[in-house]
ZAVEXZA-784380 format. One record per residue (C-alpha): residue number from 0; z, x, y. Coordinates in nm, 3 decimals. Each point is the difference from the previous one (the first is absolute). Example, Ala and Ser with C-alpha at 12.3 -4.5 7.8 and 13.67 -1.06 7.14 Angstrom:
// ZAVEXZA-784380
<num 0&zz 0.780&xx 1.230&yy -0.450>
<num 1&zz -0.066&xx 0.137&yy 0.344>
//
This chain:
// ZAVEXZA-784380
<num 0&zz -0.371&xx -0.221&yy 1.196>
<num 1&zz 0.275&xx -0.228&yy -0.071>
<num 2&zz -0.002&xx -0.108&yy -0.420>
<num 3&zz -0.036&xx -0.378&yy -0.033>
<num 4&zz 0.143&xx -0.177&yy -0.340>
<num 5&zz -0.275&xx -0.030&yy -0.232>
<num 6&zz -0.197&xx 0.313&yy 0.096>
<num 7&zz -0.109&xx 0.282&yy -0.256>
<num 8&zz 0.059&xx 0.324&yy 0.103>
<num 9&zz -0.070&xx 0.361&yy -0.205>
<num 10&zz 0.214&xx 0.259&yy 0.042>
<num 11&zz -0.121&xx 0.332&yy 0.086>
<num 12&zz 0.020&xx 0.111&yy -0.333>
<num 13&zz -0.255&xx -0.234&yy -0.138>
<num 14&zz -0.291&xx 0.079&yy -0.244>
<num 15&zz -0.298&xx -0.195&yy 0.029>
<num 16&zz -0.115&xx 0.192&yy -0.348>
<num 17&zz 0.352&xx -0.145&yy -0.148>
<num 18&zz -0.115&xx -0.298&yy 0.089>
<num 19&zz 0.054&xx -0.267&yy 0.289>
<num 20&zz 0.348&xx -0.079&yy -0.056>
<num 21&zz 0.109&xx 0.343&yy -0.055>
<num 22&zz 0.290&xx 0.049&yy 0.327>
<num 23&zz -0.103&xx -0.393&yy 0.104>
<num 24&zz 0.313&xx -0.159&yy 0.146>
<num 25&zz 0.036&xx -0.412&yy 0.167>
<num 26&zz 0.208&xx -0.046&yy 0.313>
<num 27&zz 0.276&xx -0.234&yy -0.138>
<num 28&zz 0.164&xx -0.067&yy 0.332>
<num 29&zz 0.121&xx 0.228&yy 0.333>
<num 30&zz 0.438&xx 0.054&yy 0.025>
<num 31&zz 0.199&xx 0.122&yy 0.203>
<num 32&zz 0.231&xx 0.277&yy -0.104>
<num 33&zz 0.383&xx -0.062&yy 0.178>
<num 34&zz 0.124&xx 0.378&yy -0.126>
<num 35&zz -0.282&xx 0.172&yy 0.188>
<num 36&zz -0.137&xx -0.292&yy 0.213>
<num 37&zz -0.367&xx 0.025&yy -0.052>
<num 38&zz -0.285&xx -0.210&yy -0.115>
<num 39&zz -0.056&xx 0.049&yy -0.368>
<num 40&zz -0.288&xx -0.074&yy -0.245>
<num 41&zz 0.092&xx -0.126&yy -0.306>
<num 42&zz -0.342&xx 0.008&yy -0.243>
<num 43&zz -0.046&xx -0.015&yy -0.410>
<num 44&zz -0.227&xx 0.227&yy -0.174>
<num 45&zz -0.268&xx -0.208&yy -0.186>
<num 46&zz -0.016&xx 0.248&yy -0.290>
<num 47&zz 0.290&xx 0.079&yy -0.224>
<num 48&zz 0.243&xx 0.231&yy 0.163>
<num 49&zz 0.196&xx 0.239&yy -0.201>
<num 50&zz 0.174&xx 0.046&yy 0.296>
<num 51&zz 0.120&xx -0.306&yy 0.080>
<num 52&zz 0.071&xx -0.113&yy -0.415>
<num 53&zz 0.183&xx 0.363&yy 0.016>
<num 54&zz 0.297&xx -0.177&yy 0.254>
<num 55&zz -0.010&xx -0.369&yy -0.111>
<num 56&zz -0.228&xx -0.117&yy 0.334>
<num 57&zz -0.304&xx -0.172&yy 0.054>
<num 58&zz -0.087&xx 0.109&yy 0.377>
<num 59&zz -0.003&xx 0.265&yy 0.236>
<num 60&zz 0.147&xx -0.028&yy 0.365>
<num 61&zz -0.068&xx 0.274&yy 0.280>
<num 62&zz 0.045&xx 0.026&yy 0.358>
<num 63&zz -0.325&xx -0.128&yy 0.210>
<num 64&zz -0.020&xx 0.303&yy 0.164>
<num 65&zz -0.049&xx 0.184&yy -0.291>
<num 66&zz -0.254&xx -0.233&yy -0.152>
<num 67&zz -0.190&xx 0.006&yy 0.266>
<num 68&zz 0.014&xx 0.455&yy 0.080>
<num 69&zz -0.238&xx 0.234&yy -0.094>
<num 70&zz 0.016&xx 0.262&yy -0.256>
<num 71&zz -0.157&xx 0.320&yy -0.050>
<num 72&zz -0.167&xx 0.034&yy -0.313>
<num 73&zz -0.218&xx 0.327&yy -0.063>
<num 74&zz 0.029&xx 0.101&yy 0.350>
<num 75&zz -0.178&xx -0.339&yy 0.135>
<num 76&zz 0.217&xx -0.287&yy 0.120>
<num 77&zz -0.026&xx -0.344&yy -0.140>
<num 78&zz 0.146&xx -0.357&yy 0.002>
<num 79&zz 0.314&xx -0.015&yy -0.256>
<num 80&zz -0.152&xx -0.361&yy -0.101>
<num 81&zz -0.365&xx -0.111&yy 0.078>
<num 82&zz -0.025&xx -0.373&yy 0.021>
<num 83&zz -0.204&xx -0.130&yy -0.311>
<num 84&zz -0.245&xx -0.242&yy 0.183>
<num 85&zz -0.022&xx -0.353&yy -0.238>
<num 86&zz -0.402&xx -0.102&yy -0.106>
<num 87&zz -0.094&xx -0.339&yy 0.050>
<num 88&zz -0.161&xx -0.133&yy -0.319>
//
């Protein structure tokens, strides 16, 4: 899975009961990251982060890699961010 500008993605921490854009984040754009040389993601929450207000930014940027692992939560592994598939109308 390689994150494509445009594409809505939850993070693993998402919701559904909080609703559907509880942990929903867009792929701005891939980088490249010259300290550690690796493929980054750079992606915007499309809810209001605390987070983000908290240290004056408006997007998030992590290493592809790390997008795209596997995490253990309650003992079962699953997809740090799930691809948010678009409806057509």
């Amino acid at each position: 899975m390689t994150p494509t500008p445009g594409q809505n993605y939850h993070h693993y921490k998402h919701d559904p009961a909080k609703g559907p854009e509880h942990h929903l984040y867009e792929i701005v754009t891939l980088g490249w990251d010259t300290e550690k040389e690796e493929k980054t993601v750079i992606y915007k929450p499309l809810y209001h982060s605390a987070h983000l207000s908290e240290h004056d930014a408006t997007v998030y940027v992590r290493g592809l890699a790390n997008f795209c692992e596997h995490v253990e939560v309650d003992g079962e592994l699953r997809p740090r961010f799930s691809l948010v598939e678009k409806r057509s109308q």
